[in-house]
C-alpha positions in Angstrom: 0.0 0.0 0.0 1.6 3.3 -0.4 1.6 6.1 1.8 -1.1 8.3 1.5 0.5 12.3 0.8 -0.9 13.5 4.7 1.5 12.3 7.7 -0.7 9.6 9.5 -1.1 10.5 12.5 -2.2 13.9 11.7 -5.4 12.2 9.6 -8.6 11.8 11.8 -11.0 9.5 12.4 -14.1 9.5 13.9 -16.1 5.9 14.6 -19.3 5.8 16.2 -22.4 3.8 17.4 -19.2 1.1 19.1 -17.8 0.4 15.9 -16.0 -3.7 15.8 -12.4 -3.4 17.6 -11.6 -5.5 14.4 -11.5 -2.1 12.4 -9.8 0.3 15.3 -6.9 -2.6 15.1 -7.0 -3.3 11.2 -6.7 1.2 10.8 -3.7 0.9 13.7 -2.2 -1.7 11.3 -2.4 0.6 8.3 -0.7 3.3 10.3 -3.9 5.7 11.6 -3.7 6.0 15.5 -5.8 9.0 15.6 -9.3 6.9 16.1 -11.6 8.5 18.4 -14.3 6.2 19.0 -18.0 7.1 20.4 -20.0 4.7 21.3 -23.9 6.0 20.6 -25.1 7.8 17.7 -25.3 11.5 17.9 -28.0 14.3 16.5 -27.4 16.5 13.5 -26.4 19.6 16.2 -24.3 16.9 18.0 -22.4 15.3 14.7 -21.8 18.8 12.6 -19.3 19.9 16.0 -18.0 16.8 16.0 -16.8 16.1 11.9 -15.5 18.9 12.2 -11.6 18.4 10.9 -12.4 14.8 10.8 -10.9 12.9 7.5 -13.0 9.7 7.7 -16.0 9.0 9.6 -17.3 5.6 10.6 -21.3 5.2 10.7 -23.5 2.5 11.3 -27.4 2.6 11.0 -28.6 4.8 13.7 -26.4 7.8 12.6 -28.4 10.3 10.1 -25.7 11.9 8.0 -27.6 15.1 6.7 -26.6 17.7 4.5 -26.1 20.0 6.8 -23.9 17.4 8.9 -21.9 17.0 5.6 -21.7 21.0 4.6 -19.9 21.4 8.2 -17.2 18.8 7.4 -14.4 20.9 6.5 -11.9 17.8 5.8 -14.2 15.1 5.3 -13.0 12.7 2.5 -15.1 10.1 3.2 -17.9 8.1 5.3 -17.8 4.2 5.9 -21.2 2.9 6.8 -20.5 -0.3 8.8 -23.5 -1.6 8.0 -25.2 -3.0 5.0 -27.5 -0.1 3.8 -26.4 3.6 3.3 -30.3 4.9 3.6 -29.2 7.1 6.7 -26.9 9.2 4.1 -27.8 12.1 2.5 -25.8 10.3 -0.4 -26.8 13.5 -3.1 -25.3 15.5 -0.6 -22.2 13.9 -0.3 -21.9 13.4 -3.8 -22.1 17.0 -4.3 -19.4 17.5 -2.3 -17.2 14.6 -3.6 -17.4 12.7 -0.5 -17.4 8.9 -1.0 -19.5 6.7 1.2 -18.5 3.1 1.3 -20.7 0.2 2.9 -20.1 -3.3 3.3 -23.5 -4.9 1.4 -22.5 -8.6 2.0 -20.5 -9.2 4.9 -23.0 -9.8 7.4 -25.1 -12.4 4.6 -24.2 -15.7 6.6 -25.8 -14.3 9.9 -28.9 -13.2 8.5 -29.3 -16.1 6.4 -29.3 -18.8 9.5 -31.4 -17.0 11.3 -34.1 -16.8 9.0 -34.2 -20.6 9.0 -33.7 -20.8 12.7 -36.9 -18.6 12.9 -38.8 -20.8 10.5 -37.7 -23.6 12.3 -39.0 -21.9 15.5 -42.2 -20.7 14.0 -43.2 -24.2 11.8 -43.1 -25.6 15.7 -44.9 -22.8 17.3 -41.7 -22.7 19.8 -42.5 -19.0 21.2 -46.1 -19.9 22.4 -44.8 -23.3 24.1 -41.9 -21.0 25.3 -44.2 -18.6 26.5 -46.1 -20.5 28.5 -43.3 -22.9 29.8 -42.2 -19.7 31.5 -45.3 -19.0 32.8 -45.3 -22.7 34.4 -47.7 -24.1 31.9 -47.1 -27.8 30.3 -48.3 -27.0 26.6 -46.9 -30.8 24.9 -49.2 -30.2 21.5 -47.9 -31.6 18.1 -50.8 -29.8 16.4 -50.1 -27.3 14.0 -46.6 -28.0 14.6 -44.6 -29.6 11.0 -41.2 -30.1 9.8 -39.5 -27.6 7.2 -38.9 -30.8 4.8 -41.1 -30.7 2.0 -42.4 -27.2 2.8 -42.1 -24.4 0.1 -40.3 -21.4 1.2 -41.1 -18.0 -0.9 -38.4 -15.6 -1.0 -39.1 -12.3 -2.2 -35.5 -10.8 -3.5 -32.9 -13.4 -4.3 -29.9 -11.1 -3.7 -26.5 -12.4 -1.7 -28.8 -13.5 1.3 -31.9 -14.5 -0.3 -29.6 -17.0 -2.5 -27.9 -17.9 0.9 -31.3 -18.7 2.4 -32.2 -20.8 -0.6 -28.8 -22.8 0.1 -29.6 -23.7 3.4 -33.6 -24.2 2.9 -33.0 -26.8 0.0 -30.7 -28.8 2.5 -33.3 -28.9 4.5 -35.8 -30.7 2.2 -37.5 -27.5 1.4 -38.6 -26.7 -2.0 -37.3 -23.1 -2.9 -39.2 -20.6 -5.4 -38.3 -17.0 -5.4 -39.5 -13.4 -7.1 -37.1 -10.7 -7.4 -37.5 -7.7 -9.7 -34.1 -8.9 -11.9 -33.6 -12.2 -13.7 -31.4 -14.0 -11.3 -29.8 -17.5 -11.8 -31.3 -20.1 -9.6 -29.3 -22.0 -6.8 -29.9 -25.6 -6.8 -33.3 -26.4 -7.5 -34.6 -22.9 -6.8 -36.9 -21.5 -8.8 -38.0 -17.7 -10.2 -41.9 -16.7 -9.7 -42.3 -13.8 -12.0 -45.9 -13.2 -9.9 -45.3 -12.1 -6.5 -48.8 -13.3 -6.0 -48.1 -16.5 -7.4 -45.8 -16.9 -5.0 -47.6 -15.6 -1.7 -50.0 -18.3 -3.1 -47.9 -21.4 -3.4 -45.5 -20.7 -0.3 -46.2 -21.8 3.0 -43.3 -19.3 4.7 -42.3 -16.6 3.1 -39.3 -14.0 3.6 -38.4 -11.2 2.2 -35.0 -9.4 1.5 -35.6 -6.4 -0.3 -34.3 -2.6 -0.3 -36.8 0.0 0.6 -37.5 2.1 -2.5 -41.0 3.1 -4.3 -41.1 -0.2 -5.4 -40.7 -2.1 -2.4 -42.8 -0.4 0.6 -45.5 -2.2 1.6 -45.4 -4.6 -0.8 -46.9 -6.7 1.1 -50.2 -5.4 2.4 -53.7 -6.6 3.6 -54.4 -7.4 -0.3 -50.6 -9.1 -0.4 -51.8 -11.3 2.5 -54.8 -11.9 0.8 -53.2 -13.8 -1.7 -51.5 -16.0 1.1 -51.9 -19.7 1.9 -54.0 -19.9 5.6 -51.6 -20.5 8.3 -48.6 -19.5 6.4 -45.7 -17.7 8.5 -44.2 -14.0 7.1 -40.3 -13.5 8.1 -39.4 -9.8 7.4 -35.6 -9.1 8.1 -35.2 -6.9 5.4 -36.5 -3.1 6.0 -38.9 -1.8 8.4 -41.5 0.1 5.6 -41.8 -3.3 2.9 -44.2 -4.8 5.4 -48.0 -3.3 6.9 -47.6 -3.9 9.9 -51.5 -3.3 10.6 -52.3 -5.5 8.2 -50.1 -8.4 9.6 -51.6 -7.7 12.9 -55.7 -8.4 11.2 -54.0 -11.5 9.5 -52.5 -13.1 13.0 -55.9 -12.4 14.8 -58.2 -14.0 12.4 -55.7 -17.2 11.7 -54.8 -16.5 7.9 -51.5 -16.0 9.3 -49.8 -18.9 11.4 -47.0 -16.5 12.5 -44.8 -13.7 11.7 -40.9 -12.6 12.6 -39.9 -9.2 12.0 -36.5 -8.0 13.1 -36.8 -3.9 11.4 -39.9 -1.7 12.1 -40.5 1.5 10.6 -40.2 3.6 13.8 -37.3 2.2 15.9 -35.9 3.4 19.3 -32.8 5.6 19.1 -30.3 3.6 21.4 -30.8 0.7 24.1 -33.3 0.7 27.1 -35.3 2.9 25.1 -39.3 2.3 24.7 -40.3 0.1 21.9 -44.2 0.3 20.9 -45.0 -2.4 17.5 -48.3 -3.3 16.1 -47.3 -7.0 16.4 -46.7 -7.0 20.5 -48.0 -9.3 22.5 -49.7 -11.8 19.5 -49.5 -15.3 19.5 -46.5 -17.4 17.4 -44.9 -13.7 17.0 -41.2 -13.2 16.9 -40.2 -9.8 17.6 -36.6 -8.6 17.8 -34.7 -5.6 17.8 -32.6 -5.3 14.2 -30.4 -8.0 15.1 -30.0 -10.1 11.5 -26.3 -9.2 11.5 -25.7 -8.9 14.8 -23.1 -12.1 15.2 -19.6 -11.1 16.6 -18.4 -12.6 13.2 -20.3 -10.5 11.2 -19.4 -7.1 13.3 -15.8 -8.0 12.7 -16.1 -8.6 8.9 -18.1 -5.8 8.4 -15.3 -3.5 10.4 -12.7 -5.2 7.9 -14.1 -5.0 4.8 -15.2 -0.8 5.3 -11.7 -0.1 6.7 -10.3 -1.5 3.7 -12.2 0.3 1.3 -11.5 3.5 2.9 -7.7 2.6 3.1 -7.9 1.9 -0.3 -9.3 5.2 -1.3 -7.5 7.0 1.1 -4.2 5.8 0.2 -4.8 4.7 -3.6 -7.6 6.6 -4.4 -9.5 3.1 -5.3 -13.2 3.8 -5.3 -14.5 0.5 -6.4 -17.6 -0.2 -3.8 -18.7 4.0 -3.5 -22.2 5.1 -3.4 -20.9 8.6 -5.0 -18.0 8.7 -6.2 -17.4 6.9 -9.5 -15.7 3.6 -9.3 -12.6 4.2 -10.3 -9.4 1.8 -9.8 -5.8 2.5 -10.9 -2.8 0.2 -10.2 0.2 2.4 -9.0 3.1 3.5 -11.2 6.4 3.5 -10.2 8.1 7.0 -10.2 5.0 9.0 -10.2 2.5 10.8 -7.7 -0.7 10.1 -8.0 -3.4 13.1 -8.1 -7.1 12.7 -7.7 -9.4 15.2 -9.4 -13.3 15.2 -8.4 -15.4 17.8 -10.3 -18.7 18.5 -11.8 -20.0 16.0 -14.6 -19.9 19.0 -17.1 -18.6 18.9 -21.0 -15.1 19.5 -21.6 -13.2 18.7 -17.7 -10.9 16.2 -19.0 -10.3 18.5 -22.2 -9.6 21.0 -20.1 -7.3 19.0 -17.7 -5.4 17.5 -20.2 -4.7 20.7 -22.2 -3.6 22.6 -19.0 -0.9 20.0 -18.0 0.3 19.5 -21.2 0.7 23.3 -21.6 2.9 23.4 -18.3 4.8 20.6 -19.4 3.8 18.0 -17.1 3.5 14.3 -18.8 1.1 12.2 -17.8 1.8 8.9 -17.1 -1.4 7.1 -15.9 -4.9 8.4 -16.2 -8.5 7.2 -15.8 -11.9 8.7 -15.9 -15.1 7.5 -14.8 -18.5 9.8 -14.2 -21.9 9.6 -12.9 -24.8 11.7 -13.4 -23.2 14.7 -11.0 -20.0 14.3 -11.2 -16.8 13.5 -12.4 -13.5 11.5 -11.0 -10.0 11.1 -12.6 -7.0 9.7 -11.5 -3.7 10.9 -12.5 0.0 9.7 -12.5 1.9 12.2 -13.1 5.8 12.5 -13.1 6.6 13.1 -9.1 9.2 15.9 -9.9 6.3 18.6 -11.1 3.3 16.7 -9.1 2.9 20.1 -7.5 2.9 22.1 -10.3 0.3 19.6 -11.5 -2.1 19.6 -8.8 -2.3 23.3 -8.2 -3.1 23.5 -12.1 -5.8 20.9 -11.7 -7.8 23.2 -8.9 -7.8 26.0 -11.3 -10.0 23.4 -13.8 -13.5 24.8 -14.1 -16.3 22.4 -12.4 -13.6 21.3 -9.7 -15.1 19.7 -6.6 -12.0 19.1 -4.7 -8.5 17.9 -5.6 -5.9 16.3 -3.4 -2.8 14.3 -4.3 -2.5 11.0 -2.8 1.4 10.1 -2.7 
C-alpha cells in the first residue's frame, strides 16, 4: 500500500455507534492512530461539531448523515457505513461534495441467512407460544399445528446475496425453494424464479423477504398481499422496516390467515438501548419480535469492520473507489516514479479537455490516467511525473467544475 500524501497520524478518524475493535486494530495496522471512538449515535447539532476536521467518519445505522452534517465537514473525505445499507446518508449530498460513502453490502449475509431458518424452524413448531407458556409454568406438549421444514415451500421475495444464501440452506433442508425478485437471477440448486409475486404468496407456506426500501418495495406486502397467502402461512421480514404493513399483519394473526410472523426492522425504531419500543405486532400469539439483530453475530461485526476499513484505506491511500455510493468507481494500479493526483469535479462537457490541455501546456506528462462519471460528477486519477506533481495539482484546482482535488502520494 503506499503512503497516502498527509503524515498519519495527523489524519482523523471518527467511529461511532461502538464500531468492531476488528476495524480500530485493522486502521492501527495501516498506520492511523488517531481513532476517536463514540460509542452512541449523535444528532445532526451533535455530529456537525464533531466532523468537524475529521478525515474519515465511521457510521452505522442509527447515525443520520444530513446535509447539513456533511456542509460542516471541513476535511471530510469520506464516510464508511458499517453496515449494510447507506439509507441514513444524504448520499446527493455527499456526492455534491465529492465525499465517498462506502458500505459493506455482503458481509454480514451468513448471519442473517441462518437465522431466518432458525426462525422458520422456531415458528413451523410454534416454539415462542410453548416458550411462553413454559415460562409462565404451563405444560403445553401439543404436536398440532406443529410440522417439519422438509417438504415445505419457502417463498423468498429478492434473491440477492442473502436471499440465494437462504435458498442454500432451505434446499438442505428438504424445502422446496421458489423465489421473485425484480431482476432475472440464476437459480441456486433447485430454486426456482416466480415472476408473480402473488403466485408466489399463493404457493408458499413461509415466506421472507430481502428487499431494499425504495418506491417499489414499501409495503409490498399489504392486507391485499396477505390476501393472496396460503391460511396458516408464516411471514419473516428481516429486510427493511416500511416493505411490510404492519396493521395489516396484525388483522391476518388475529383472524388465523397467518400462522406466525418474525420481523427484526420496524418503521419507527428506538434511538439507542433501554429505550421504549411500541410495535403493532406485541404481545400476539407465534410472533417473533426482535430488535434489528440479523447481522448482529460477533463474526459479522468484525467482517463488516474489515471489509469498510479496507475500502477507505484503499481510497484514502490509492484513491481506489470500487464499492462507492458517489463517487465513480474508479481503480488505478500504482506506477512507479510517479504521484498520483485525484481530481473530483462537476460532470460538465469539456473537464478532462480542459485538464489535459492545462498539463500539457505546463509541461507536465502524464503517465497514468482514468476517468469514470456519474450523473453529477466526475472522477479522474492521475500519475503524473513526481518531480512537477505540485505544479500539476495546483493547475488541476484551477480546472473549471472542480469539486475538490488532493494528491494522494
Amino acid at each position: 500500500m503506499a503512503q497516502t500524501s498527509y503524515p498519519k497520524d495527523k489524519i482523523k478518524i471518527l467511529l461511532l455507534e461502538n464500531i468492531s475493535d476488528a476495524a480500530v486494530r485493522e486502521l492501527k495496522n495501516y498506520g492511523y492512530a488517531e481513532v476517536e471512538r463514540i460509542n452512541g449515535a449523535l444528532s445532526e447539532e451533535q455530529l456537525m461539531k464533531a466532523v468537524q476536521g475529521v478525515h474519515l467518519l465511521g457510521i452505522r445505522s442509527k447515525t443520520k448523515i444530513t446535509k447539513k452534517v456533511i456542509d460542516a465537514a471541513d476535511k471530510l473525505i469520506a464516510i464508511g457505513a458499517f453496515c449494510i445499507g447507506v439509507n441514513q446518508v444524504d448520499l446527493r449530498a455527499a456526492t455534491q461534495k465529492g465525499v465517498a460513502v462506502f458500505n459493506a453490502p455482503y458481509s454480514n449475509t451468513r448471519s442473517v441467512a441462518e437465522l431466518i431458518i432458525g426462525l422458520s424452524v422456531m415458528l413451523i413448531r410454534k416454539i415462542a407460544d410453548k416458550n411462553t407458556a413454559a415460562h409462565r409454568g404451563e405444560w403445553m406438549k401439543d404436536a398440532t399445528g406443529s410440522f417439519e421444514m422438509r417438504g415445505k415451500t419457502l417463498g423468498i421475495i429478492g434473491y440477492g446475496n442473502i436471499g440465494s444464501q437462504v435458498s442454500n440452506m432451505a434446499e438442505a433442508m428438504g424445502m422446496h425453494v421458489i423465489y421473485f425478485d425484480a431482476a432475472t437471477k440464476l437459480p441456486h440448486g433447485n430454486a426456482k424464479q416466480i415472476r408473480d409475486l402473488n403466485d408466489l404468496l399463493k404457493q408458499s407456506n413461509i415466506v421472507t423477504l430481502h428487499v431494499p426500501s425504495d418506491a417499489t418495495t414499501r409495503n409490498m406486502i399489504n392486507a391485499d398481499a396477505i390476501k393472496s397467502m396460503k391460511k396458516g402461512a408464516i411471514l419473516i421480514n428481516h429486510s427493511r422496516g416500511d416493505v411490510v404493513d404492519l396493521d395489516a399483519v396484525k388483522k391476518a394473526i388475529k383472524s388465523g390467515k397467518l400462522g406466525g410472523a418474525a420481523v427484526d426492522v420496524f418503521p419507527e425504531e428506538p434511538e439507542k438501548n433501554g429505550d421504549v419500543f411500541a410495535c403493532a405486532l406485541q404481545n400476539l400469539p407465534n410472533v417473533i419480535l426482535t430488535p434489528h439483530i440479523g447481522g448482529s453475530t460477533e463474526e459479522a461485526q468484525a467482517n463488516i469492520g474489515l471489509d469498510v476499513t479496507a475500502k477507505l484505506v484503499k481510497y484514502l491511500e490509492l484513491g481506489n473507489t470500487e464499492g462507492s455510493h458517489t463517487v465513480p468507481p474508479v481503480s488505478l494500479p500504482p506506477q512507479a516514479g510517479t504521484h498520483r493526483i485525484l481530481h473530483i469535479h462537476k460532470n460538465i462537457p469539456g473537464v478532462l479537455g480542459d485538464i489535459n490541455s492545462r498539463l500539457s501546456k505546463g509541461g507536465i506528462n502524464i503517465v497514468g490516467q482514468y476517468l469514470n462519471t456519474n450523473p453529477d460528477i466526475g472522477y479522474v486519477i492521475l500519475d503524473v511525473e513526481s518531480k512537477i506533481s505540485k505544479e500539476a495539482l495546483e493547475i488541476l484546482k484551477k480546472v473549471k467544475g472542480t469539486i475538490r482535488a488532493r494528491m494522494v502520494y
